[in-house]
VMD Tcl script that builds the backbone (N, CA, C; Angstrom):
set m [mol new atoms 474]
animate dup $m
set s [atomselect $m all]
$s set {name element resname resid chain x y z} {
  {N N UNK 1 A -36.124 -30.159 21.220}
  {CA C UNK 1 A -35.995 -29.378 20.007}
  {C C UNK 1 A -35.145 -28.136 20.271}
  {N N UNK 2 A -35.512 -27.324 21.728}
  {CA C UNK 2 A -34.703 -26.015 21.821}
  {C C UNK 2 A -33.404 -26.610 21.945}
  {N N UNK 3 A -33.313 -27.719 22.672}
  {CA C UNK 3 A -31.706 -27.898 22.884}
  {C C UNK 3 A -30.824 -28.393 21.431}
  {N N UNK 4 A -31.848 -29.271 21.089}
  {CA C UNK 4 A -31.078 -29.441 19.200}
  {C C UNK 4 A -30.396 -27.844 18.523}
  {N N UNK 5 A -31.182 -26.760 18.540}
  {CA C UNK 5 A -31.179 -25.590 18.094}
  {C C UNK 5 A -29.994 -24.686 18.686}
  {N N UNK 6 A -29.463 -25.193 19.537}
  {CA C UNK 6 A -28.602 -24.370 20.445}
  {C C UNK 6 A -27.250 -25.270 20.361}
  {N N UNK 7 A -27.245 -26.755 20.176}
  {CA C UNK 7 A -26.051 -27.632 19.925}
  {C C UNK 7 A -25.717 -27.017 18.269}
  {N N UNK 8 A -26.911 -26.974 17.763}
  {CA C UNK 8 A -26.363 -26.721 16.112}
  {C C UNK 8 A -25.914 -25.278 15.811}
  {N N UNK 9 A -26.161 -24.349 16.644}
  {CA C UNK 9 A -26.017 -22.979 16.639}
  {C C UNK 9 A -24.575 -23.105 17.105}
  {N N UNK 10 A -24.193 -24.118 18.481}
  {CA C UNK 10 A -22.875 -23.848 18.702}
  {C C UNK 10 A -21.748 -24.433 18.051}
  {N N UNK 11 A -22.131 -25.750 17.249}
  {CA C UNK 11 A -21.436 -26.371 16.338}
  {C C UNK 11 A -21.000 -25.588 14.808}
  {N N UNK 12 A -22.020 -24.924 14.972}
  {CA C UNK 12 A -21.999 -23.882 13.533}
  {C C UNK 12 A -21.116 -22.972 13.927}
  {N N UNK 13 A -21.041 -21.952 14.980}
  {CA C UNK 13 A -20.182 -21.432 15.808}
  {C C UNK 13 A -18.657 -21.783 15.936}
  {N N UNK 14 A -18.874 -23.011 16.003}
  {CA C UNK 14 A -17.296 -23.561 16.019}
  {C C UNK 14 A -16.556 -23.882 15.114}
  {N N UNK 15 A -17.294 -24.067 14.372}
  {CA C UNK 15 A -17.166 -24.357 12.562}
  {C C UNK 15 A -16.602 -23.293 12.218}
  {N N UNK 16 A -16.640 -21.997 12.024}
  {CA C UNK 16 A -16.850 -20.869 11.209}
  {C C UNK 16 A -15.586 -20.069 12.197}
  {N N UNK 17 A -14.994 -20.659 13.559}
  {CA C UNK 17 A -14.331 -19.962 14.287}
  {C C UNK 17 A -12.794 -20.586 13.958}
  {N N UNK 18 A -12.988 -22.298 13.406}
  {CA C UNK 18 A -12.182 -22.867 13.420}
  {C C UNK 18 A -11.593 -22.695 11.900}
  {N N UNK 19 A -12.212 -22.087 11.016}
  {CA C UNK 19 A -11.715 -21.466 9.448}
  {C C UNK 19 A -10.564 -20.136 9.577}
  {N N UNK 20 A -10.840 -19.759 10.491}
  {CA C UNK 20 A -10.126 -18.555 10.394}
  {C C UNK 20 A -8.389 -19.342 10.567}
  {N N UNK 21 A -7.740 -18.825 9.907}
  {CA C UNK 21 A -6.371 -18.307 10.085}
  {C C UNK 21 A -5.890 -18.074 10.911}
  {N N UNK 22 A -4.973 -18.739 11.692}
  {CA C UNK 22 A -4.148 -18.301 12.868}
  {C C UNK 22 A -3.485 -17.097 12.835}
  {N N UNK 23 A -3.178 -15.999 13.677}
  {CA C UNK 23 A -2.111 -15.094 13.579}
  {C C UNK 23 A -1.046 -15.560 13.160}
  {N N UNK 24 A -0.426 -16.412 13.608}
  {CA C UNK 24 A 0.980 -17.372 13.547}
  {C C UNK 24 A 1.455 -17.897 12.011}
  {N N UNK 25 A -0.011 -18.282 11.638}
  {CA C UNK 25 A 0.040 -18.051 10.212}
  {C C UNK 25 A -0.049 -17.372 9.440}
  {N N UNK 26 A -0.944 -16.555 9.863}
  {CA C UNK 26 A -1.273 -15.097 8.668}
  {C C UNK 26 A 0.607 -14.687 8.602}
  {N N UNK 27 A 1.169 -14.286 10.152}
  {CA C UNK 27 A 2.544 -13.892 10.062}
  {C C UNK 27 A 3.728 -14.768 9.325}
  {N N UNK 28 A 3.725 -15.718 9.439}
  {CA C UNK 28 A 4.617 -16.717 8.369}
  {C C UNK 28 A 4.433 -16.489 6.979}
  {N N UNK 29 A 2.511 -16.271 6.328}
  {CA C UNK 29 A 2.316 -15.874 4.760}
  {C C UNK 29 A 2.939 -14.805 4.855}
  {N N UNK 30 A 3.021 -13.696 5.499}
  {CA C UNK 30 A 3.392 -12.347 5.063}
  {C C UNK 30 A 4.487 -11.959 5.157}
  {N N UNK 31 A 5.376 -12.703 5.815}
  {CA C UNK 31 A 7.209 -13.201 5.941}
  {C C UNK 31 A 7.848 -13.842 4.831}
  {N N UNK 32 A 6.567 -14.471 4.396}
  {CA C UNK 32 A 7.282 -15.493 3.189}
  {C C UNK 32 A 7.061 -14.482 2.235}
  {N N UNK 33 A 5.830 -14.184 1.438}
  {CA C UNK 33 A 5.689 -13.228 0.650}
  {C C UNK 33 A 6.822 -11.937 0.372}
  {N N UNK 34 A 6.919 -11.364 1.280}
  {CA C UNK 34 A 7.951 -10.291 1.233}
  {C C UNK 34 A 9.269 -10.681 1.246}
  {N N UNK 35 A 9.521 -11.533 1.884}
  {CA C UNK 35 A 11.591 -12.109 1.655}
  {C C UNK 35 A 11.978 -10.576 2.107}
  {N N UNK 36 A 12.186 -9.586 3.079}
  {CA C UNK 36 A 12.707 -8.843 2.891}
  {C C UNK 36 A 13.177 -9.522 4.540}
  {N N UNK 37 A 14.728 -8.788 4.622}
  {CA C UNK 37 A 15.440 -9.275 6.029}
  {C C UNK 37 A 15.173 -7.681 6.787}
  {N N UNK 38 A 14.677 -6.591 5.807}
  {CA C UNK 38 A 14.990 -5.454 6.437}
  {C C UNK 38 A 13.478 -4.821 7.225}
  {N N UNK 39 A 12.502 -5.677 7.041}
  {CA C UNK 39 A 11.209 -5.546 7.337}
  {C C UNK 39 A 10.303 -6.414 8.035}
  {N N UNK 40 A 9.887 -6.678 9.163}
  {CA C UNK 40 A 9.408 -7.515 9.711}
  {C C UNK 40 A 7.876 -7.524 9.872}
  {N N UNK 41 A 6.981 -7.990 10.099}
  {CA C UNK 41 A 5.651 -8.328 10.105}
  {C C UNK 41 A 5.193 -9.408 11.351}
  {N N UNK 42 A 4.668 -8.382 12.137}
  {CA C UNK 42 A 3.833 -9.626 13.296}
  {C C UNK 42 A 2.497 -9.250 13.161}
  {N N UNK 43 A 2.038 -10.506 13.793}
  {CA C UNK 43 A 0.424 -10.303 13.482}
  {C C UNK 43 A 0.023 -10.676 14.735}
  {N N UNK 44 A -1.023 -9.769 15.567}
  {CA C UNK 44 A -1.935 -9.934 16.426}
  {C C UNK 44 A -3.449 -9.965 16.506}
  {N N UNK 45 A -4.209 -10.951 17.045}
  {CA C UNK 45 A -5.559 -10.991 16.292}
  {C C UNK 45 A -6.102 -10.034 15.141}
  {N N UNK 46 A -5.245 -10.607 14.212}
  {CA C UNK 46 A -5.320 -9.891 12.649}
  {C C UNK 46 A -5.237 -8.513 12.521}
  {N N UNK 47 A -4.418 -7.574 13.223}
  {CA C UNK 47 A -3.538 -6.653 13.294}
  {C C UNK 47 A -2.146 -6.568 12.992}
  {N N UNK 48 A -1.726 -6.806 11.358}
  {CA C UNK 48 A -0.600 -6.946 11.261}
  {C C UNK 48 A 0.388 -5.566 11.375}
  {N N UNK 49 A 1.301 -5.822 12.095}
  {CA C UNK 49 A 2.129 -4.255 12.538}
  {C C UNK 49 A 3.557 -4.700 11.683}
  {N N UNK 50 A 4.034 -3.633 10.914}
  {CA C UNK 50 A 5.336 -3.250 9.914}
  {C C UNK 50 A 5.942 -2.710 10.486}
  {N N UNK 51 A 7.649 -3.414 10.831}
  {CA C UNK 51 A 8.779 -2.708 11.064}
  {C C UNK 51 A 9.760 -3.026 10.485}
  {N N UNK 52 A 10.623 -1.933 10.408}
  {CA C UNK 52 A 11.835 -2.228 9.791}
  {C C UNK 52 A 12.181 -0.485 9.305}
  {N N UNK 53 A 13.148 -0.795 8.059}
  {CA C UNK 53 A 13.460 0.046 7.382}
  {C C UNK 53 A 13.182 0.251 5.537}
  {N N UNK 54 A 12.087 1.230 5.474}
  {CA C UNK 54 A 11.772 0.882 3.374}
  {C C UNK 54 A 12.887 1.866 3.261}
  {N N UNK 55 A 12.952 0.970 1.748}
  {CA C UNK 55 A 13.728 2.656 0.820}
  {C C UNK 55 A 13.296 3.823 1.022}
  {N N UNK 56 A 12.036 3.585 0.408}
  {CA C UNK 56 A 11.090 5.246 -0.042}
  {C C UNK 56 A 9.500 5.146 0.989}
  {N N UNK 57 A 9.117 5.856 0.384}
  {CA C UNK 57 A 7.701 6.171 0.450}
  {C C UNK 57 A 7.098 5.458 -0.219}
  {N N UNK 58 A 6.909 4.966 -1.416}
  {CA C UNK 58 A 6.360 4.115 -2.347}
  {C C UNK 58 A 6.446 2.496 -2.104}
  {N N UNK 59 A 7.813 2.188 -1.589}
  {CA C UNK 59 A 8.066 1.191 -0.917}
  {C C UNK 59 A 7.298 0.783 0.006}
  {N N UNK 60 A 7.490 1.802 0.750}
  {CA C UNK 60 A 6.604 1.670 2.289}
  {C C UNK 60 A 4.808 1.451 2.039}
  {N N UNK 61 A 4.306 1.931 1.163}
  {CA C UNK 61 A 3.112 1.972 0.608}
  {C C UNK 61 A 2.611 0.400 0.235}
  {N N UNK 62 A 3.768 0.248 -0.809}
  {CA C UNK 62 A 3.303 -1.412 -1.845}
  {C C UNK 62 A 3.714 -2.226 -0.447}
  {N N UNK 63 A 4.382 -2.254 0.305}
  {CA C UNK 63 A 4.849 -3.381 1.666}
  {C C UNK 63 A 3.291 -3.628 2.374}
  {N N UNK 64 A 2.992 -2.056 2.126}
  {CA C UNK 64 A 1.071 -1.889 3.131}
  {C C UNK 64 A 0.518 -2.886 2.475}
  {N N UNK 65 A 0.227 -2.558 1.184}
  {CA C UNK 65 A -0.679 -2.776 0.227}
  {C C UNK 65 A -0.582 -4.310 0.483}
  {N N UNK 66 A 0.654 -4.735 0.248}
  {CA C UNK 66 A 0.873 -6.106 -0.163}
  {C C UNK 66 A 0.410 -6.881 1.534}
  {N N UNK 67 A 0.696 -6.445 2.578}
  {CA C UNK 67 A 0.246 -7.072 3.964}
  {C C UNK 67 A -1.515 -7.123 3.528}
  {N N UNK 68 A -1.838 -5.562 3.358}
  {CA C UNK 68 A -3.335 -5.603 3.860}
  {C C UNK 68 A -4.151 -6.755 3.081}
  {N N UNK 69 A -3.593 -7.237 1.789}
  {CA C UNK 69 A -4.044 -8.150 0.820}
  {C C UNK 69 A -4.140 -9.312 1.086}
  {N N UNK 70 A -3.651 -9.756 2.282}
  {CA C UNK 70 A -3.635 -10.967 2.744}
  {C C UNK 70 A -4.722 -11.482 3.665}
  {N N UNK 71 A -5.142 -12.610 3.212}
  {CA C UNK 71 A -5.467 -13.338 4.505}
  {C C UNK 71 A -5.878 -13.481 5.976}
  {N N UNK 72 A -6.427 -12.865 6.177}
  {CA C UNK 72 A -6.399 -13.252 8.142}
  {C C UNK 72 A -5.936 -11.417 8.495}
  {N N UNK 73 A -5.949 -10.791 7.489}
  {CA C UNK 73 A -5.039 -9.375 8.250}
  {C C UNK 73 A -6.887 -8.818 8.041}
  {N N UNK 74 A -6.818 -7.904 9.610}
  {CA C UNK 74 A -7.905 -7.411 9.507}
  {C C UNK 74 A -7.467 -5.509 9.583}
  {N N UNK 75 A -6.296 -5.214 9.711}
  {CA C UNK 75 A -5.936 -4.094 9.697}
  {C C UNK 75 A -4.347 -4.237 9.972}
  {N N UNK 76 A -3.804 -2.821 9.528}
  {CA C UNK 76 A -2.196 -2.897 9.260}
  {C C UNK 76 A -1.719 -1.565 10.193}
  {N N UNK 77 A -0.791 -1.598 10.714}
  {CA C UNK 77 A -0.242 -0.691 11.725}
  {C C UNK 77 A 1.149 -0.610 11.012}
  {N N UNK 78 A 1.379 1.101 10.006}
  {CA C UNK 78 A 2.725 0.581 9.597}
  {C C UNK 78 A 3.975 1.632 10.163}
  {N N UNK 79 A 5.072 1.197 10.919}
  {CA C UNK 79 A 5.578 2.067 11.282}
  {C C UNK 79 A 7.299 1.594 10.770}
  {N N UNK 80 A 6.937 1.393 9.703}
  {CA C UNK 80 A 8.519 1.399 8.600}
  {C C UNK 80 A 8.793 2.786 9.018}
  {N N UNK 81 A 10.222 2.983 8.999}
  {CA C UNK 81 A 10.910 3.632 8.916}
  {C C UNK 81 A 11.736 3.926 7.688}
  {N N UNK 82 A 12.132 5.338 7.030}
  {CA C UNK 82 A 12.216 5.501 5.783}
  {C C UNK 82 A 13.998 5.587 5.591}
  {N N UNK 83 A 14.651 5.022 4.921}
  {CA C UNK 83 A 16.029 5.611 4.910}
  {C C UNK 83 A 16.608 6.427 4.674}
  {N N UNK 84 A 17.442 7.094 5.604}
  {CA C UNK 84 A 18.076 8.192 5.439}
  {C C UNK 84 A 19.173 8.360 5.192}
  {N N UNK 85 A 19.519 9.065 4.042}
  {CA C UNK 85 A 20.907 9.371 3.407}
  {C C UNK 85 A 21.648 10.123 4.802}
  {N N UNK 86 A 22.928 10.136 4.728}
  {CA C UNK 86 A 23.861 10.620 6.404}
  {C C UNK 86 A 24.438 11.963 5.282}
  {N N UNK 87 A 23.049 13.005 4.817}
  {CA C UNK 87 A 23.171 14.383 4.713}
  {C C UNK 87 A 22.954 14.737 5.257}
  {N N UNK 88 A 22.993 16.223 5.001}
  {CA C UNK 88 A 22.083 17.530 6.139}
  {C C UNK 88 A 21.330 17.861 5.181}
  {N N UNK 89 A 19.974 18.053 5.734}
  {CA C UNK 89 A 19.047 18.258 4.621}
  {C C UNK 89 A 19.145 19.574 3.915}
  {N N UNK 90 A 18.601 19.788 3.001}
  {CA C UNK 90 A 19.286 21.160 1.769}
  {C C UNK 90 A 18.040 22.132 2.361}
  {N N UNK 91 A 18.468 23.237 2.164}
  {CA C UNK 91 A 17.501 24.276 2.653}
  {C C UNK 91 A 16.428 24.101 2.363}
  {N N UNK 92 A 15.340 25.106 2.610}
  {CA C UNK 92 A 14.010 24.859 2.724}
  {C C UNK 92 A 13.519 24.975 1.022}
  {N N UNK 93 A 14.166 24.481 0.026}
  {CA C UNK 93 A 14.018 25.250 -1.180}
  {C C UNK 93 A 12.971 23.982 -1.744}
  {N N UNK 94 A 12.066 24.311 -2.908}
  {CA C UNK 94 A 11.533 23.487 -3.649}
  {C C UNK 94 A 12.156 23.142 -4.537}
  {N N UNK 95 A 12.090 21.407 -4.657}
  {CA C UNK 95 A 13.285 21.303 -5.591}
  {C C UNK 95 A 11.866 20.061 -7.436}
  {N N UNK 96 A 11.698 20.865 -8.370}
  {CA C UNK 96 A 11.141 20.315 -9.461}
  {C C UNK 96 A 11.828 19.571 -10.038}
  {N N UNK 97 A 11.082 17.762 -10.197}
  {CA C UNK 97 A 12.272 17.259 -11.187}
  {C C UNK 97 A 11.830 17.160 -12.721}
  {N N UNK 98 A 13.189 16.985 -13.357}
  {CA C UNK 98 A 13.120 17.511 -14.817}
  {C C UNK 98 A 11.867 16.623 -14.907}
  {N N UNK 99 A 11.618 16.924 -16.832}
  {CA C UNK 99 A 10.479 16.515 -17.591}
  {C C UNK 99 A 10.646 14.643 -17.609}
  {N N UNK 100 A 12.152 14.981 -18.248}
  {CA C UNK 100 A 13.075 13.510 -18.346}
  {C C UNK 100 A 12.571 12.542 -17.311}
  {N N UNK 101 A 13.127 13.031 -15.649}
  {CA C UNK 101 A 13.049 12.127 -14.712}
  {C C UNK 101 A 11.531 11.900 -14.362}
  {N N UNK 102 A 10.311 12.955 -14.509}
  {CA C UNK 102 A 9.296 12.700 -13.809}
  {C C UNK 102 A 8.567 11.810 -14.567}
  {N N UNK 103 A 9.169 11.866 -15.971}
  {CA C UNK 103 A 7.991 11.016 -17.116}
  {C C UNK 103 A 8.397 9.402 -16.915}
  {N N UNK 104 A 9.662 9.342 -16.477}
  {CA C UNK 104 A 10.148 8.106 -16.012}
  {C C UNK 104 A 9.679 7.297 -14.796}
  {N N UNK 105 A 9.769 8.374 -13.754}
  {CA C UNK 105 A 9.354 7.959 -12.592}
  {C C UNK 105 A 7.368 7.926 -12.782}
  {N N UNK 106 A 6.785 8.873 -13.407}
  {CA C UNK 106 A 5.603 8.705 -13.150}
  {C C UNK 106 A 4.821 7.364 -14.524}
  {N N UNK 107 A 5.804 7.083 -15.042}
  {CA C UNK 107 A 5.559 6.037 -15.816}
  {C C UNK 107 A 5.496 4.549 -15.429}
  {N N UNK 108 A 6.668 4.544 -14.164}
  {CA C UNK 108 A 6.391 3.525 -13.584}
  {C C UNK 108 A 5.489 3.512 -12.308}
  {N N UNK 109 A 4.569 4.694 -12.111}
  {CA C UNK 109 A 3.429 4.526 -10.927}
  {C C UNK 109 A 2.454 4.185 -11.635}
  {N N UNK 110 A 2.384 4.966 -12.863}
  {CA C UNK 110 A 0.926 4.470 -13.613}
  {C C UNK 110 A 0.553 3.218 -14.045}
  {N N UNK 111 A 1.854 2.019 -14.493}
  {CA C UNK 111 A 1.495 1.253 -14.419}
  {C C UNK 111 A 0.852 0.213 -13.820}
  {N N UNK 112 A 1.057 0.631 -12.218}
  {CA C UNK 112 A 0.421 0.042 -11.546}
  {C C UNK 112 A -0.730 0.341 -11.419}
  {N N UNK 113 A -1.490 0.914 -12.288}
  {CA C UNK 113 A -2.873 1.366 -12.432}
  {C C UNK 113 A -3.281 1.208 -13.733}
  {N N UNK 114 A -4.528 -0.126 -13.888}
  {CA C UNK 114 A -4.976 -0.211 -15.110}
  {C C UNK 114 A -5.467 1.027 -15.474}
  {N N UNK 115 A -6.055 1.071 -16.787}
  {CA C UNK 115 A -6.754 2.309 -17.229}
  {C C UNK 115 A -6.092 3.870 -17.389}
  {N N UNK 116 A -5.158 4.114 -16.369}
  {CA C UNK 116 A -4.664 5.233 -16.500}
  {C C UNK 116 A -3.309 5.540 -17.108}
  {N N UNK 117 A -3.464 6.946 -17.742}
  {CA C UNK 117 A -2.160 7.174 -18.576}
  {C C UNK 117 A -1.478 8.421 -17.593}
  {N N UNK 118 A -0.290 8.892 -18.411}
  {CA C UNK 118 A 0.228 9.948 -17.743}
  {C C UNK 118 A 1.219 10.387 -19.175}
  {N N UNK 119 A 0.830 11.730 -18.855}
  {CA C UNK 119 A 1.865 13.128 -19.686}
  {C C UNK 119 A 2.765 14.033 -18.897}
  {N N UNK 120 A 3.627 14.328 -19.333}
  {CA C UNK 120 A 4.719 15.776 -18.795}
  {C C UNK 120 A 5.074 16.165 -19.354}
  {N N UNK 121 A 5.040 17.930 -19.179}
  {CA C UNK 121 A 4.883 18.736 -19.868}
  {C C UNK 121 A 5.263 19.907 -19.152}
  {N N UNK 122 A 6.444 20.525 -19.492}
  {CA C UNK 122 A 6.439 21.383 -18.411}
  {C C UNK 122 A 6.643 21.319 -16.528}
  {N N UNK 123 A 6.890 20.163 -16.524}
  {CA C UNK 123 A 6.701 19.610 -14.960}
  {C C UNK 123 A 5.602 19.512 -14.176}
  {N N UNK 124 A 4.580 19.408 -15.325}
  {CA C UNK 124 A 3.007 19.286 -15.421}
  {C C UNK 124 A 2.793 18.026 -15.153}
  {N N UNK 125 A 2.202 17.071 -14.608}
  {CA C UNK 125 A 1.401 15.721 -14.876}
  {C C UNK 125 A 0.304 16.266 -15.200}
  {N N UNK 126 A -0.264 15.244 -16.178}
  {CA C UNK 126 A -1.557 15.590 -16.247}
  {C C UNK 126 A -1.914 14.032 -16.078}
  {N N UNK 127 A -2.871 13.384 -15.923}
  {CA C UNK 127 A -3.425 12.371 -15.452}
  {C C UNK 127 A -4.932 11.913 -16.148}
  {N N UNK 128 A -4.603 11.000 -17.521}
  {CA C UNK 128 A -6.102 10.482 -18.048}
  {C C UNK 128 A -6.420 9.220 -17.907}
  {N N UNK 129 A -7.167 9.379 -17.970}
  {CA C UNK 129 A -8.245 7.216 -18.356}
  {C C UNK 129 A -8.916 7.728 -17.165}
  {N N UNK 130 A -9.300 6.615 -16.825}
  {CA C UNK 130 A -10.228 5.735 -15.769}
  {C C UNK 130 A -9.657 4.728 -14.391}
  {N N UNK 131 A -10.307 5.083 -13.489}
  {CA C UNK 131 A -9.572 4.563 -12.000}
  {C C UNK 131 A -10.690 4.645 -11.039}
  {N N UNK 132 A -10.408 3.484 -10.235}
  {CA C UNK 132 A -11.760 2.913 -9.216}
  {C C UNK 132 A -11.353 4.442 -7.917}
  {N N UNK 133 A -12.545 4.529 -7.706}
  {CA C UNK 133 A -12.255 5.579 -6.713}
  {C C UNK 133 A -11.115 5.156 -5.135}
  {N N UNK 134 A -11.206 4.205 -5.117}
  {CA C UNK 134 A -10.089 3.887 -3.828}
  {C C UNK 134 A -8.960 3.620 -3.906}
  {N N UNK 135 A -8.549 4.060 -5.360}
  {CA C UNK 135 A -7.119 3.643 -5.898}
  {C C UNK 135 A -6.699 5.127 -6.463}
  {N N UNK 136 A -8.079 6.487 -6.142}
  {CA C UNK 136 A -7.267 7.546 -6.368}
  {C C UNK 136 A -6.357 8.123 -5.515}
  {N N UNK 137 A -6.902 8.060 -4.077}
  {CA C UNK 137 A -5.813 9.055 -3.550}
  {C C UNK 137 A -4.385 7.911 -3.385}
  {N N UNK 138 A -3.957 7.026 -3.087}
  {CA C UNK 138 A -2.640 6.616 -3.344}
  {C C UNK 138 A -2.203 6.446 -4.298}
  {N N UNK 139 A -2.528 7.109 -5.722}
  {CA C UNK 139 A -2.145 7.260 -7.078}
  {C C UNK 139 A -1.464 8.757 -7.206}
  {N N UNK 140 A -2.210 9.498 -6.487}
  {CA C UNK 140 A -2.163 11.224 -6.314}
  {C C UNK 140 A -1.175 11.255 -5.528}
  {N N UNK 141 A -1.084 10.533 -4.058}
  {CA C UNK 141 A 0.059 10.542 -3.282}
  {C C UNK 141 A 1.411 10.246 -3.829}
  {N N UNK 142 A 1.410 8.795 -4.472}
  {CA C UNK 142 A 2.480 8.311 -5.127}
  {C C UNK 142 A 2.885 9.491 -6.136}
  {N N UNK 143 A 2.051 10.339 -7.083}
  {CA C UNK 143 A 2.630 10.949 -8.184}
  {C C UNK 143 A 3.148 12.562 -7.486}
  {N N UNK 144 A 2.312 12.930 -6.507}
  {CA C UNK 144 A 2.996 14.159 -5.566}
  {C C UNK 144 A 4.296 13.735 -4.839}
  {N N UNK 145 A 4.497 12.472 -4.225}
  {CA C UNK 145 A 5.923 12.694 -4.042}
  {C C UNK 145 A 7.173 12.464 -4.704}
  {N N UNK 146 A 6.464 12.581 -6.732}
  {CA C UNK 146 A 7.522 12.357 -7.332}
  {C C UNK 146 A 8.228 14.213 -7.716}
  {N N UNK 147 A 7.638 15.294 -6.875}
  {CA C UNK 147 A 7.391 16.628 -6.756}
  {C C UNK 147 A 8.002 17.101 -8.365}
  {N N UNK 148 A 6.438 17.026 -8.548}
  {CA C UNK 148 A 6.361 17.667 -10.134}
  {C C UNK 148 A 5.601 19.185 -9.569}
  {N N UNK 149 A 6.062 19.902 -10.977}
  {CA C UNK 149 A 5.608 21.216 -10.424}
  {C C UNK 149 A 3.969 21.171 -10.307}
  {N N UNK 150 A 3.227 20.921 -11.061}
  {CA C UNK 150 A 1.526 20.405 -10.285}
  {C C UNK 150 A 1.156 19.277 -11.137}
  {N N UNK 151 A 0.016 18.497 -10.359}
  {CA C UNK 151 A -0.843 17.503 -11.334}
  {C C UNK 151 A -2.225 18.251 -11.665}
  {N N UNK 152 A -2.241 17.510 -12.630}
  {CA C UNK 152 A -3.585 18.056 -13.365}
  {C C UNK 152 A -4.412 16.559 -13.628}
  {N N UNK 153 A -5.047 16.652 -12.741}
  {CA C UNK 153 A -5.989 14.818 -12.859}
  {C C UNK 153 A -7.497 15.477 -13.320}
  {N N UNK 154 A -7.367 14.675 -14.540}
  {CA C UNK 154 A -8.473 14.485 -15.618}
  {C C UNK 154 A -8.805 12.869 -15.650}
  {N N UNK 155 A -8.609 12.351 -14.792}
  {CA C UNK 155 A -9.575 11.196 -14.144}
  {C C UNK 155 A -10.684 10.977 -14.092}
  {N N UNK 156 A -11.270 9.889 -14.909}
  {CA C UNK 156 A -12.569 9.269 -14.732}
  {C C UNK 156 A -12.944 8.448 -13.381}
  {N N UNK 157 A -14.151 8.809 -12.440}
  {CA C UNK 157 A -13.820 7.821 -11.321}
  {C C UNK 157 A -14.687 7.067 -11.945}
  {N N UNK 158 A -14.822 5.620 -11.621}
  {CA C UNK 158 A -15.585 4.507 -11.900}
  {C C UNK 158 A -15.996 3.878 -11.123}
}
mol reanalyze $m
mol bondsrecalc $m
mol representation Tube
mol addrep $m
């Protein structure tokens, strides 16, 4: 009987070891998914690590987002690199963008967030509806580096 209990414990064992997802594969889904030539993705016992080059910051973010969503990834290591225009960077000055550009740009972050709206005003965001608490701070991040003069989040957490 003990030995029945210990064959079925290890058969169950092997069962449940043999479901998992190869690295080899998790890395092929997350190659295919992205199509990007400028970004690469390896995966080590479900440690998928990001290299390459994103556009932006936001880029670099949804590339996370979109790895960590997968399959077999048990954590993401991202060390994209951001592109750099061949300027010299402009003095140390704060630079506000108009009403025009931020309502544009922060129009297309909010969508990626059910429930929530967005206003500008002054180079104000203000920030209403409703949002799961783990989808606030990369909502806040995304809308601070569209450098509006402040946000004003009137956010419901849920």
């Amino acid at each position: 009987m003990k030995m029945r209990s210990i064959l079925l414990g290890m058969s169950l064992s092997i069962a449940l070891l043999s479901c998992k997802p190869s690295d080899a594969d998790v890395e092929k889904v997350i190659n295919e998914k992205l199509n990007d030539p400028d970004i690469q993705v390896t995966v080590h016992e479900g440690v998928a690590t990001i290299t390459g080059v994103c556009d932006d910051e936001i880029f670099k973010k949804n590339i996370e987002k979109s790895v960590r969503a997968t399959k077999g990834v048990k954590s993401v290591v991202n060390t994209c690199e951001l592109a750099r225009a061949n300027q010299e960077p402009a003095a140390a000055t704060v630079i506000i963008n108009s009403d025009a550009d931020l309502e544009k740009s922060v129009g297309k972050v909010v969508d990626a967030y059910d429930g929530v709206s967005a206003t500008v005003v002054g180079g104000i965001v203000t920030l209403s509806g409703e949002i799961k608490k783990d989808k606030l701070q990369p909502l806040m991040q995304s809308i601070q580096e569209l450098r509006p003069k402040k946000v004003d989040n009137k956010l419901t957490i849920k």
